[in-house]
Predicted model as a PDB file, atoms N, CA, C, CB and O in Angstrom, pLDDT in the B-factor column:
MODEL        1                                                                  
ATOM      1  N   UNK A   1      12.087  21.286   1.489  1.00 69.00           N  
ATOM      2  CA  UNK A   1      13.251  21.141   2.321  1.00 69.00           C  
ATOM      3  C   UNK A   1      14.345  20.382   1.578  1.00 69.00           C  
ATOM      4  CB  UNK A   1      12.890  20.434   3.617  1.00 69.00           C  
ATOM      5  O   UNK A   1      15.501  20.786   1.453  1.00 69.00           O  
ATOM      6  N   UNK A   2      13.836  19.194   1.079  1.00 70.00           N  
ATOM      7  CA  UNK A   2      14.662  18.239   0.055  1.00 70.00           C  
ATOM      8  C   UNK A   2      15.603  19.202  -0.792  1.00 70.00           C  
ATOM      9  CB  UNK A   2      13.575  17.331  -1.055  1.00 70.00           C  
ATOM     10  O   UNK A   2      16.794  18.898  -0.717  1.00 70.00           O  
ATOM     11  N   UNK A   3      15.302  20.295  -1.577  1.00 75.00           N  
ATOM     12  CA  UNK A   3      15.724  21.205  -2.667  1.00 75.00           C  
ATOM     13  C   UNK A   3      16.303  22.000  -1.963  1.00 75.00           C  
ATOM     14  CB  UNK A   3      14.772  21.833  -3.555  1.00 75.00           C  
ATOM     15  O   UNK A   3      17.139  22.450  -2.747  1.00 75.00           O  
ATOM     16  N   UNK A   4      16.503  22.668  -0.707  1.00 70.00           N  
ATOM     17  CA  UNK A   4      17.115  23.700  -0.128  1.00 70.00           C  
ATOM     18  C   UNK A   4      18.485  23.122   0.648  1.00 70.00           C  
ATOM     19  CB  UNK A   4      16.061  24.412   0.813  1.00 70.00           C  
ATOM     20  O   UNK A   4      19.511  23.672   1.048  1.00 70.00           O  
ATOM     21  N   UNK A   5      17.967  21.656   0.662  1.00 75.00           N  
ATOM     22  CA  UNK A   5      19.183  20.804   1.791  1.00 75.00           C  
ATOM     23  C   UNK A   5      20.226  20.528   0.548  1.00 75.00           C  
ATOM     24  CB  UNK A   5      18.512  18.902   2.782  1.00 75.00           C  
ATOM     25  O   UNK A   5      21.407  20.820   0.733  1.00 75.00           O  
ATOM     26  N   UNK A   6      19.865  20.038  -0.564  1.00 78.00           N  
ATOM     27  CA  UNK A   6      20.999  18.994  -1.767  1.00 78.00           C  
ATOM     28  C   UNK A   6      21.886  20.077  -2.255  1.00 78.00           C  
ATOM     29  CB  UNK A   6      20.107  18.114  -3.443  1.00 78.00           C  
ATOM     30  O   UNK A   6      21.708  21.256  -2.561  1.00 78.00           O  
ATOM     31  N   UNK A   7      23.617  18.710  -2.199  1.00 76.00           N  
ATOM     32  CA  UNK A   7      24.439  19.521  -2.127  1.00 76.00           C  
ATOM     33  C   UNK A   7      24.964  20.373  -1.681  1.00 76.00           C  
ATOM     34  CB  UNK A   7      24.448  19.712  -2.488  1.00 76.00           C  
ATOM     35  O   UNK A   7      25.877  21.050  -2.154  1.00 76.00           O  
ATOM     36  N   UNK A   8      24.020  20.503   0.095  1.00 76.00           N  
ATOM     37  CA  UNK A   8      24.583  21.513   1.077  1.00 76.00           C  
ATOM     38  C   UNK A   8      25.674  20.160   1.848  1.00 76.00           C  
ATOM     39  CB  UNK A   8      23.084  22.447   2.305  1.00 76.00           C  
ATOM     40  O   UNK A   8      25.431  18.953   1.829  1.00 76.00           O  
ATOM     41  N   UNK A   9      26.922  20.872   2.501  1.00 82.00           N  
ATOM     42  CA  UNK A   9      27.491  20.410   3.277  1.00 82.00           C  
ATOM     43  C   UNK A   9      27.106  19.656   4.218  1.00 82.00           C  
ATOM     44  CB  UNK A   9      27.933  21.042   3.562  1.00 82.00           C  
ATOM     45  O   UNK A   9      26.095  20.208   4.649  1.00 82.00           O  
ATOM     46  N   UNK A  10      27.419  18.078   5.219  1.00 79.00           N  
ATOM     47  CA  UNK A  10      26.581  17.476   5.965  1.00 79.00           C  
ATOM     48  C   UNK A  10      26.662  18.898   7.396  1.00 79.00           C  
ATOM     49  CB  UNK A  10      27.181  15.630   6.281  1.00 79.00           C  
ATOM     50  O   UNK A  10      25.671  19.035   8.113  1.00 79.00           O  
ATOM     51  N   UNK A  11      27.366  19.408   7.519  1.00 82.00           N  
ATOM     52  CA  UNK A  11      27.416  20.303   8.579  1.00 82.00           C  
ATOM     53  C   UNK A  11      26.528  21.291   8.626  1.00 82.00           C  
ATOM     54  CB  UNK A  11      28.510  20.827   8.665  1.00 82.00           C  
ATOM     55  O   UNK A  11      26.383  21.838   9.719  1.00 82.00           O  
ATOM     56  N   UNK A  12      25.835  21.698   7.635  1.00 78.00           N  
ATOM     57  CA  UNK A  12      25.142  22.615   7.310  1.00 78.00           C  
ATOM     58  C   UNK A  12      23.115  22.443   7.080  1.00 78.00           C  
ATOM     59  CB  UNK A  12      26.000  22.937   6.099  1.00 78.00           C  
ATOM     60  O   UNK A  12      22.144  23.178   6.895  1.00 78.00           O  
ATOM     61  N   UNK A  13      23.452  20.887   7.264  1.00 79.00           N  
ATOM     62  CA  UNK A  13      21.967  20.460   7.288  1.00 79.00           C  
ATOM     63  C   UNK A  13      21.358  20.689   8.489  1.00 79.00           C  
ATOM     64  CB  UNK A  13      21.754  19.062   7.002  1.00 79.00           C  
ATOM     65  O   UNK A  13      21.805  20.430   9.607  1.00 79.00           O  
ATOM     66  N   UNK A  14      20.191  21.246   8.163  1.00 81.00           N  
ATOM     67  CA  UNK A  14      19.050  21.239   9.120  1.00 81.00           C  
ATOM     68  C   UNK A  14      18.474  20.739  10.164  1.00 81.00           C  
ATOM     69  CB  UNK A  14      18.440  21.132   8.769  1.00 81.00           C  
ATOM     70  O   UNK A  14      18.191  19.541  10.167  1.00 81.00           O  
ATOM     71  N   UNK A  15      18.156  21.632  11.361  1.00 86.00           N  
ATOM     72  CA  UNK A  15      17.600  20.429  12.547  1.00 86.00           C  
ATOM     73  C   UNK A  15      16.780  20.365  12.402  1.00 86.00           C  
ATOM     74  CB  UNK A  15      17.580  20.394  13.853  1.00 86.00           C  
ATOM     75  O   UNK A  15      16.392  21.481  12.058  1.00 86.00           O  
ATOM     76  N   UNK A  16      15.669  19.403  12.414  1.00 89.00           N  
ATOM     77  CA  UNK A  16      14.336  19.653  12.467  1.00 89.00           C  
ATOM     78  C   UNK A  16      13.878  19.290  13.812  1.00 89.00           C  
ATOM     79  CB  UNK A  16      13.619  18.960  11.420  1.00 89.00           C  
ATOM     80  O   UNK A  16      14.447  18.654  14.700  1.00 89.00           O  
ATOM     81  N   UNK A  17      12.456  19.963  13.749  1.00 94.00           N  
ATOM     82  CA  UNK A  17      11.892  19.691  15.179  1.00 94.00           C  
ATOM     83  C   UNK A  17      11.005  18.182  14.960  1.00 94.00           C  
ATOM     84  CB  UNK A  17      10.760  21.164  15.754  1.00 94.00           C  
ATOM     85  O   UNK A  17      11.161  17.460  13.976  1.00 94.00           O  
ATOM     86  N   UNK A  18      10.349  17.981  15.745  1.00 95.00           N  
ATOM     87  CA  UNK A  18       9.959  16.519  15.998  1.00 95.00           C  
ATOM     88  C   UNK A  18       8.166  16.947  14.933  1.00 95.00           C  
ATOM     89  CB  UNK A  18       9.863  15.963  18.341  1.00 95.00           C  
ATOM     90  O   UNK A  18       7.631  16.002  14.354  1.00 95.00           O  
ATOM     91  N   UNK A  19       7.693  17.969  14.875  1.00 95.00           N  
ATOM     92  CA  UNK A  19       6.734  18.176  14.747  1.00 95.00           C  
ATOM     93  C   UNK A  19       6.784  18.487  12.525  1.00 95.00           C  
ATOM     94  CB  UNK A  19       6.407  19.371  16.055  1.00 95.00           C  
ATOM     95  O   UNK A  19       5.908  18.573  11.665  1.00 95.00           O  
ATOM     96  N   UNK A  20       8.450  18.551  12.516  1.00 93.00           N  
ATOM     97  CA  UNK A  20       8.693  18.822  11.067  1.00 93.00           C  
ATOM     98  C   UNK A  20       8.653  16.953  10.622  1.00 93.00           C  
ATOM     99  CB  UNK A  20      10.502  19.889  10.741  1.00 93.00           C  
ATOM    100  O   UNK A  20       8.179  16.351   9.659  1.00 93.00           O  
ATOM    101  N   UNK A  21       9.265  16.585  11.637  1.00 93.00           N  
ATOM    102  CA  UNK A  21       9.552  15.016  10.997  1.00 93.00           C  
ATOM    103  C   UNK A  21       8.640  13.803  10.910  1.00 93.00           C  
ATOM    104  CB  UNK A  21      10.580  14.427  11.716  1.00 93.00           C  
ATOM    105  O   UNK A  21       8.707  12.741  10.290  1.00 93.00           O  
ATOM    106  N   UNK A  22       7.351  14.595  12.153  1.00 93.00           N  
ATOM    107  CA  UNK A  22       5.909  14.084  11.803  1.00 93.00           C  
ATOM    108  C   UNK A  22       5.245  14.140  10.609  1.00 93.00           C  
ATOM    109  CB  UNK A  22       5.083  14.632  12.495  1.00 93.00           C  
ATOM    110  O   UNK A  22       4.359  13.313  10.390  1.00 93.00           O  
ATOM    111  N   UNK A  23       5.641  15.330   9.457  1.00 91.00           N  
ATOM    112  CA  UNK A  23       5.152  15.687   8.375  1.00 91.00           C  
ATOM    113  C   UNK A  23       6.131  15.115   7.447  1.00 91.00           C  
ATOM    114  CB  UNK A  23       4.900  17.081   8.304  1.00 91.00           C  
ATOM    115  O   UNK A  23       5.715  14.500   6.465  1.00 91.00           O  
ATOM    116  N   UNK A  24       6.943  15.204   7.581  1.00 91.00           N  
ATOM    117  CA  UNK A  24       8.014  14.300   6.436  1.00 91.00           C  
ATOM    118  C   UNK A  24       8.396  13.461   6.167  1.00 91.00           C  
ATOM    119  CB  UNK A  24       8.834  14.327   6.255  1.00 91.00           C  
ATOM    120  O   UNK A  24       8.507  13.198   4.970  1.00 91.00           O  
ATOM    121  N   UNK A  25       8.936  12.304   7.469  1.00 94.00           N  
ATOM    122  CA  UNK A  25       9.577  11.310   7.418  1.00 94.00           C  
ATOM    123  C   UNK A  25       8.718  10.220   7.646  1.00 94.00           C  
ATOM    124  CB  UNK A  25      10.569  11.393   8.170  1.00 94.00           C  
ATOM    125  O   UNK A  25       8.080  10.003   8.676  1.00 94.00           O  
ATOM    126  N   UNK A  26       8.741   9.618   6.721  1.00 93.00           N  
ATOM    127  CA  UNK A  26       7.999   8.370   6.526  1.00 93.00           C  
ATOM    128  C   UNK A  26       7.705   7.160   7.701  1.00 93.00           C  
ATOM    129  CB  UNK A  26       8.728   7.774   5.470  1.00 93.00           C  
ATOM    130  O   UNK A  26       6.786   6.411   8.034  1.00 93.00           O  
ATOM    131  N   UNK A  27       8.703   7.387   7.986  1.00 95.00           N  
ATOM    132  CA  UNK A  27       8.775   6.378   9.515  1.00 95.00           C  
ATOM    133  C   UNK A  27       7.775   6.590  10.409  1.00 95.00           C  
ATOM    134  CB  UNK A  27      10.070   6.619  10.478  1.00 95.00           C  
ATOM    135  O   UNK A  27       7.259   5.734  11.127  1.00 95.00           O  
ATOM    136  N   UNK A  28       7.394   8.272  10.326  1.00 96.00           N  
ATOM    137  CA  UNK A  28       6.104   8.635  11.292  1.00 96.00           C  
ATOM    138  C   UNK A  28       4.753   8.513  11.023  1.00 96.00           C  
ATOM    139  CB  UNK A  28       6.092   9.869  11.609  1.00 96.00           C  
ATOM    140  O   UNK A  28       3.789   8.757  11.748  1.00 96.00           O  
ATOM    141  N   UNK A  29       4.811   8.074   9.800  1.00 96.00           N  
ATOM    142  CA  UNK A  29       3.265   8.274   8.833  1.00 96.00           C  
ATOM    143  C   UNK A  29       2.664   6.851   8.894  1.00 96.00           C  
ATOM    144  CB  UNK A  29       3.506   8.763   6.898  1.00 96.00           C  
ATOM    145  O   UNK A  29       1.733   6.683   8.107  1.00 96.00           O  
ATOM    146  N   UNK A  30       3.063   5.588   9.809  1.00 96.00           N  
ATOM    147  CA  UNK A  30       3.054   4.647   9.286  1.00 96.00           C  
ATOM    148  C   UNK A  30       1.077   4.226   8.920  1.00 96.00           C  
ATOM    149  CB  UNK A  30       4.046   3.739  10.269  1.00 96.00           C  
ATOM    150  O   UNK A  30       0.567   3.148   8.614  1.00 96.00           O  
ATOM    151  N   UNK A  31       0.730   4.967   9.035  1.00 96.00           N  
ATOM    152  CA  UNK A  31      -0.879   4.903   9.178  1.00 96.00           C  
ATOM    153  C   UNK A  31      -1.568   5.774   7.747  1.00 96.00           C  
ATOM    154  CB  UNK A  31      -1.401   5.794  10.875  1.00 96.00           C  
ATOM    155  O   UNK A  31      -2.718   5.681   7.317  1.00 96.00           O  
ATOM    156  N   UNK A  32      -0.890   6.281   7.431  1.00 96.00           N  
ATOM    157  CA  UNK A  32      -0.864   6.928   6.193  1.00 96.00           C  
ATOM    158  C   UNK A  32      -1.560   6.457   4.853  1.00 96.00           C  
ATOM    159  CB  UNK A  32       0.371   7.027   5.960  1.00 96.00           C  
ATOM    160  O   UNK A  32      -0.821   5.729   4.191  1.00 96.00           O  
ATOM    161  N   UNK A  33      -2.877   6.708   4.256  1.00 96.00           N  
ATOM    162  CA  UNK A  33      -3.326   5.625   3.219  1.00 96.00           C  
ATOM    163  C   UNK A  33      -2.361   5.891   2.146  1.00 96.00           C  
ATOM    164  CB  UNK A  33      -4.942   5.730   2.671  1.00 96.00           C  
ATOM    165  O   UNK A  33      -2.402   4.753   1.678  1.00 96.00           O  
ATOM    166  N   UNK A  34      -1.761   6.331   1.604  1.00 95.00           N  
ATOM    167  CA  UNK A  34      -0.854   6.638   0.565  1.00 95.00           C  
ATOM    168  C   UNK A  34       0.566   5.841   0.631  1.00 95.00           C  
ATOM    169  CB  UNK A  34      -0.635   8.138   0.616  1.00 95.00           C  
ATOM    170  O   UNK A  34       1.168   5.395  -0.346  1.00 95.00           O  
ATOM    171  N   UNK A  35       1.029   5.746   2.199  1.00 96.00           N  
ATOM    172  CA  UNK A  35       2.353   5.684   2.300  1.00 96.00           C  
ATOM    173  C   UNK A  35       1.591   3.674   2.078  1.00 96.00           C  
ATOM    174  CB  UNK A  35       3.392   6.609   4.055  1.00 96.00           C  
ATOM    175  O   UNK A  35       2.173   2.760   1.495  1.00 96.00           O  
ATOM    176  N   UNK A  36       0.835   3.635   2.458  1.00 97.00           N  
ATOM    177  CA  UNK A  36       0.495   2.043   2.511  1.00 97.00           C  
ATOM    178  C   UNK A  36      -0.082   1.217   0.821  1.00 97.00           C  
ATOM    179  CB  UNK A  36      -0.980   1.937   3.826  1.00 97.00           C  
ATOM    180  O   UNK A  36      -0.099   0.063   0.393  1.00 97.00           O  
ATOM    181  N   UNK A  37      -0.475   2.539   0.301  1.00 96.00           N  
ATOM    182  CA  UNK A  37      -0.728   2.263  -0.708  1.00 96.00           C  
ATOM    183  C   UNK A  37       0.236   1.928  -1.758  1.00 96.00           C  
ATOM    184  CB  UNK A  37      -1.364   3.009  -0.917  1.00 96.00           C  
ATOM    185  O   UNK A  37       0.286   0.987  -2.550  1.00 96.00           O  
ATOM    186  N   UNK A  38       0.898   2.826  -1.582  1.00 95.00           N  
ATOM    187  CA  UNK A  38       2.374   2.586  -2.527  1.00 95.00           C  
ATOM    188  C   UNK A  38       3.584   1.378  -1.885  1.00 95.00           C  
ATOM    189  CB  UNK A  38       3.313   4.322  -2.540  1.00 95.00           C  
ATOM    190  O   UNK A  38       4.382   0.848  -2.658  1.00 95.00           O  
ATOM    191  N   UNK A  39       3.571   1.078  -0.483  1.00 96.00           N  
ATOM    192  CA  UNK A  39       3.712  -0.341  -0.126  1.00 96.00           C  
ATOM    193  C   UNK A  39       2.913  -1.322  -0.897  1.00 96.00           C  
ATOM    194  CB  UNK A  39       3.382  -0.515   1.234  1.00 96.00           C  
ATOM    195  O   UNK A  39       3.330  -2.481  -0.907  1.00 96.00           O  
ATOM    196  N   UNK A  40       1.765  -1.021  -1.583  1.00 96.00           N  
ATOM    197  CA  UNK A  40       1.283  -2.610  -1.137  1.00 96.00           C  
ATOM    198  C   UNK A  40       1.419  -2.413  -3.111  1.00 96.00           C  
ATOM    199  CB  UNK A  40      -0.841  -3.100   0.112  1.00 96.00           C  
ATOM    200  O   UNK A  40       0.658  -3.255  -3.588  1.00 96.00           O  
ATOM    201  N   UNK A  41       1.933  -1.820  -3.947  1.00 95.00           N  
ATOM    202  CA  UNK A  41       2.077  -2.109  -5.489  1.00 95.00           C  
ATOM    203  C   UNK A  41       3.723  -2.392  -5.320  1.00 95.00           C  
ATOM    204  CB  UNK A  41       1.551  -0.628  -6.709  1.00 95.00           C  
ATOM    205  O   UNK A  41       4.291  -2.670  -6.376  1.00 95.00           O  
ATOM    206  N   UNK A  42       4.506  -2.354  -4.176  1.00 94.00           N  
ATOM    207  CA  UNK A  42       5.904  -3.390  -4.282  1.00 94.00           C  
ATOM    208  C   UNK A  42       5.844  -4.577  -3.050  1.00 94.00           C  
ATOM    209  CB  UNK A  42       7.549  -2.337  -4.006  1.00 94.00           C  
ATOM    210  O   UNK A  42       6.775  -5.376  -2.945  1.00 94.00           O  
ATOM    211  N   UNK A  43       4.698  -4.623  -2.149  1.00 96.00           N  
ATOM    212  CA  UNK A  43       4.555  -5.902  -1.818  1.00 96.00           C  
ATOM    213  C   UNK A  43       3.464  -6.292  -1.482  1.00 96.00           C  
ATOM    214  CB  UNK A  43       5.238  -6.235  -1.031  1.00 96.00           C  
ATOM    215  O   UNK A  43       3.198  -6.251  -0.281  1.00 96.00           O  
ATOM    216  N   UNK A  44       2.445  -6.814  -2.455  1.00 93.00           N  
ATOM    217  CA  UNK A  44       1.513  -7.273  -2.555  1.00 93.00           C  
ATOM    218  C   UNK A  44       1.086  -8.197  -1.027  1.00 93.00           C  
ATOM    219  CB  UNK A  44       1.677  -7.889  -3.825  1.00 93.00           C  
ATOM    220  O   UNK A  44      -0.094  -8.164  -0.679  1.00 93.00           O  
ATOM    221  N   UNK A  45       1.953  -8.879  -0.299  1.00 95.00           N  
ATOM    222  CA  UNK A  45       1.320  -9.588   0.609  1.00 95.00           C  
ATOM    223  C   UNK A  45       1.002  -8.952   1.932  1.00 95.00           C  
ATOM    224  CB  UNK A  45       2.016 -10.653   0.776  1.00 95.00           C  
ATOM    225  O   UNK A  45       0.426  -9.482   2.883  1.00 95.00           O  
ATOM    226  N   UNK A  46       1.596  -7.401   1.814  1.00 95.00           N  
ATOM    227  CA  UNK A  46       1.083  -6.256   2.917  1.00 95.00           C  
ATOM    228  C   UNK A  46      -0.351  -6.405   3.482  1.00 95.00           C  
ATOM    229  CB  UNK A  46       1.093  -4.773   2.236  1.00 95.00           C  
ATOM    230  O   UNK A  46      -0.587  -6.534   4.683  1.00 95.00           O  
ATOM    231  N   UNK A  47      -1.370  -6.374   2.414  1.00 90.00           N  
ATOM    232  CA  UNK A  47      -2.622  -6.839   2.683  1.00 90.00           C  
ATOM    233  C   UNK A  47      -3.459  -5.654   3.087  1.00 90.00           C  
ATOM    234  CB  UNK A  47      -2.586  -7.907   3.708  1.00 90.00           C  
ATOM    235  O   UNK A  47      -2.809  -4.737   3.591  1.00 90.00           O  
ATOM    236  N   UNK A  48      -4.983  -5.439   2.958  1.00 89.00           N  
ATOM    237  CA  UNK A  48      -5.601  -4.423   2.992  1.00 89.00           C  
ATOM    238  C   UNK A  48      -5.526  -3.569   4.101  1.00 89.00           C  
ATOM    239  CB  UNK A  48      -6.633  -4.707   2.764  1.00 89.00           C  
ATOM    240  O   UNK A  48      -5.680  -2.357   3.948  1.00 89.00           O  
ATOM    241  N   UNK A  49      -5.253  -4.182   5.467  1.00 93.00           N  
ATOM    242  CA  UNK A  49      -5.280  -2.508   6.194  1.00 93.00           C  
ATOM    243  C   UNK A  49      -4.010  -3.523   7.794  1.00 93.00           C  
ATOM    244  CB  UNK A  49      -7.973  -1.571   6.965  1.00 93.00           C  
ATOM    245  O   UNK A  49      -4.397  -4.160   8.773  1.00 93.00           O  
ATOM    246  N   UNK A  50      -3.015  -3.303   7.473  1.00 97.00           N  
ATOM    247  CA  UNK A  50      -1.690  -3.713   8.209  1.00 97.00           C  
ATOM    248  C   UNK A  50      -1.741  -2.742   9.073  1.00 97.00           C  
ATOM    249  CB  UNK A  50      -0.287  -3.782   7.422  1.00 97.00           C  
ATOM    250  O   UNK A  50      -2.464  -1.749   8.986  1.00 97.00           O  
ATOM    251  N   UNK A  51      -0.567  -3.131  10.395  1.00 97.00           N  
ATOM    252  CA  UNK A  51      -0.556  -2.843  11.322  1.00 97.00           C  
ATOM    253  C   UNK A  51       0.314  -2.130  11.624  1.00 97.00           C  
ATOM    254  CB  UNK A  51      -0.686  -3.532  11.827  1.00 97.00           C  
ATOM    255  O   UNK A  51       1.253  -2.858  11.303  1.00 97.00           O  
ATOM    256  N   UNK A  52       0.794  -1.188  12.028  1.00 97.00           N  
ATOM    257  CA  UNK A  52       1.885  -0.267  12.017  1.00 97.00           C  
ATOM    258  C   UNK A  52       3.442  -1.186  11.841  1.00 97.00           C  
ATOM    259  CB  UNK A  52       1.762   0.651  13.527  1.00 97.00           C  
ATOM    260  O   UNK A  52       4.420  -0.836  11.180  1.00 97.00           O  
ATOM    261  N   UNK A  53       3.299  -2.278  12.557  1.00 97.00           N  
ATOM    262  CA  UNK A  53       4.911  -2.801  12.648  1.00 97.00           C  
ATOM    263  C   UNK A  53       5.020  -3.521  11.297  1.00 97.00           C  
ATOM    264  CB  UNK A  53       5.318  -3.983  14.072  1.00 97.00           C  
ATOM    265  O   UNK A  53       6.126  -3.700  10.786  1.00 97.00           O  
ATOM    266  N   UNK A  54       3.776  -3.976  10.658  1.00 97.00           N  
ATOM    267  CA  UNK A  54       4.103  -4.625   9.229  1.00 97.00           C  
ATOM    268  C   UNK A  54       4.405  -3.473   8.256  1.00 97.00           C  
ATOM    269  CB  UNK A  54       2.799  -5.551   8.610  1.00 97.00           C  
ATOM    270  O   UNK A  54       5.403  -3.491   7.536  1.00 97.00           O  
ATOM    271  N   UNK A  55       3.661  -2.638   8.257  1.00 97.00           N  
ATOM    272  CA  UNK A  55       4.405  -1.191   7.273  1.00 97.00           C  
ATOM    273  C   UNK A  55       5.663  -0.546   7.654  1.00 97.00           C  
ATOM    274  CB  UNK A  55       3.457   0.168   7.290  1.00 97.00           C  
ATOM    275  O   UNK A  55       6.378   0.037   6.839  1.00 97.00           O  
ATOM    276  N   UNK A  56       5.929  -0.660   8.926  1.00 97.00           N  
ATOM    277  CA  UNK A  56       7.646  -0.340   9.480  1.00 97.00           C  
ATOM    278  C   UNK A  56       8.610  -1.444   8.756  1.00 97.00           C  
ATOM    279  CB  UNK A  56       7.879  -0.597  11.472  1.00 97.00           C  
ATOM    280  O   UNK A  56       9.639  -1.100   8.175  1.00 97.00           O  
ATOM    281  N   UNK A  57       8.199  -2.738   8.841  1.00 97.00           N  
ATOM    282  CA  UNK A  57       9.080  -3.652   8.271  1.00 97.00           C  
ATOM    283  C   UNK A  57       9.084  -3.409   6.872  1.00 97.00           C  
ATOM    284  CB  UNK A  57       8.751  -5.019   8.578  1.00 97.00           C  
ATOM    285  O   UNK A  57      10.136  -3.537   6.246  1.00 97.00           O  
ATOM    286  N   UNK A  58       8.199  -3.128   6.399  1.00 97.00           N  
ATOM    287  CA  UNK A  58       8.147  -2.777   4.565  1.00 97.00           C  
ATOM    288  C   UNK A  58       9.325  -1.369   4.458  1.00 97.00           C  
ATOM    289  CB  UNK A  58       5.998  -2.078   3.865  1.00 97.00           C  
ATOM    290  O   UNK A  58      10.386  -1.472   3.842  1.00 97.00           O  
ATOM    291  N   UNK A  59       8.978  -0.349   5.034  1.00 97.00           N  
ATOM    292  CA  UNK A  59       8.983   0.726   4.835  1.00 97.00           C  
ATOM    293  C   UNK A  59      11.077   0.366   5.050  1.00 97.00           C  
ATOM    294  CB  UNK A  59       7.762   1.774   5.919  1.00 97.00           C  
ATOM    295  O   UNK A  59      12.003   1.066   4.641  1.00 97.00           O  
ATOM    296  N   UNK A  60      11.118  -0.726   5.689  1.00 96.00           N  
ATOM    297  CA  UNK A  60      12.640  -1.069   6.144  1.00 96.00           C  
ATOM    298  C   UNK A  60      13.142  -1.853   4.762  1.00 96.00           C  
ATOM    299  CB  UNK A  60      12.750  -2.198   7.744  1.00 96.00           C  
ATOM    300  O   UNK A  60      14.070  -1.520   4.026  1.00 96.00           O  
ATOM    301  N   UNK A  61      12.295  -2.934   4.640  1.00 95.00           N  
ATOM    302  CA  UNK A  61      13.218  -3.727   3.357  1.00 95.00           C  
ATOM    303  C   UNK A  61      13.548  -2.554   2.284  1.00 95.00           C  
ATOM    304  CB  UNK A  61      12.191  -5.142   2.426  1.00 95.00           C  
ATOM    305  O   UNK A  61      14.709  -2.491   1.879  1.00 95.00           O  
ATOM    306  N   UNK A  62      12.567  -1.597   1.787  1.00 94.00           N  
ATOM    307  CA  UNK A  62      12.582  -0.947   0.924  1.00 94.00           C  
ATOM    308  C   UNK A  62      14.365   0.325   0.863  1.00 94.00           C  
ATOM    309  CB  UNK A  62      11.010  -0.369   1.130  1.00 94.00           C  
ATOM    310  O   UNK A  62      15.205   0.860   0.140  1.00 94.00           O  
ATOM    311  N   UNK A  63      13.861   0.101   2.313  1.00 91.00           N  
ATOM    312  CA  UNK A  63      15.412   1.521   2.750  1.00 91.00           C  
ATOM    313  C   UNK A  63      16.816   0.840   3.063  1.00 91.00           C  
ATOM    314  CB  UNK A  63      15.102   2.621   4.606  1.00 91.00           C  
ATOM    315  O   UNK A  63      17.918   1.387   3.031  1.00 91.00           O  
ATOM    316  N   UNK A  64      16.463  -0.721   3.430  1.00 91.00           N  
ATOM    317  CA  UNK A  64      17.854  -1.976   3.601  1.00 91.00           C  
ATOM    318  C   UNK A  64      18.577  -1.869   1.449  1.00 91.00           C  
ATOM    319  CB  UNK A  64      16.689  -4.565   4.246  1.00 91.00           C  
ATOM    320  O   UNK A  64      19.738  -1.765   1.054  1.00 91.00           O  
ATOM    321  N   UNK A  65      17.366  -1.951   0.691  1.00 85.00           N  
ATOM    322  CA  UNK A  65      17.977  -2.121  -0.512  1.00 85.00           C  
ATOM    323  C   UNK A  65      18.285  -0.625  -1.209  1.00 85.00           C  
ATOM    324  CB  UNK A  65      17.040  -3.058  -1.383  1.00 85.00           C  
ATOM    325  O   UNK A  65      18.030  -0.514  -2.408  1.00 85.00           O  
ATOM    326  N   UNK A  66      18.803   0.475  -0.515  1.00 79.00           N  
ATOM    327  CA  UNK A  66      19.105   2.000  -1.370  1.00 79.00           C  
ATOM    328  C   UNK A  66      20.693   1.564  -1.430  1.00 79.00           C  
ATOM    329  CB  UNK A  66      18.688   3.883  -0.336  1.00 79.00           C  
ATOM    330  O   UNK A  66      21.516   2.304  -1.968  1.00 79.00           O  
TER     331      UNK A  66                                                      
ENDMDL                                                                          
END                                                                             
């Protein structure tokens, strides 16, 4: 989707359904061993198995500094 959307017009981007953004957007995955895994090699004090709102707050500092 990433490759079909870049450099399209903002008018021209895609709706997605709720069931596309379960699979994509990170915000929904917060349970995810991967998405937590790669949290916890930029913040080590995440800790072995966090709670959805501590990986939301990560998943935030990370998207506060783009």
């Amino acid at each position: 989707m990433l490759e079909a959307t870049r450099g399209a017009a903002a008018e021209a981007a895609p709706v997605t359904t709720l069931a596309q953004e379960k699979r994509i957007n990170t915000f929904f995955r917060l349970h995810n061993p991967r998405i937590i895994a790669g949290l916890r090699e930029q913040f080590a004090d995440l800790g072995e198995n966090p709670d959805a709102r501590a990986v939301f707050l990560k998943l935030r500092e990370l998207r506060n500094a783009w």
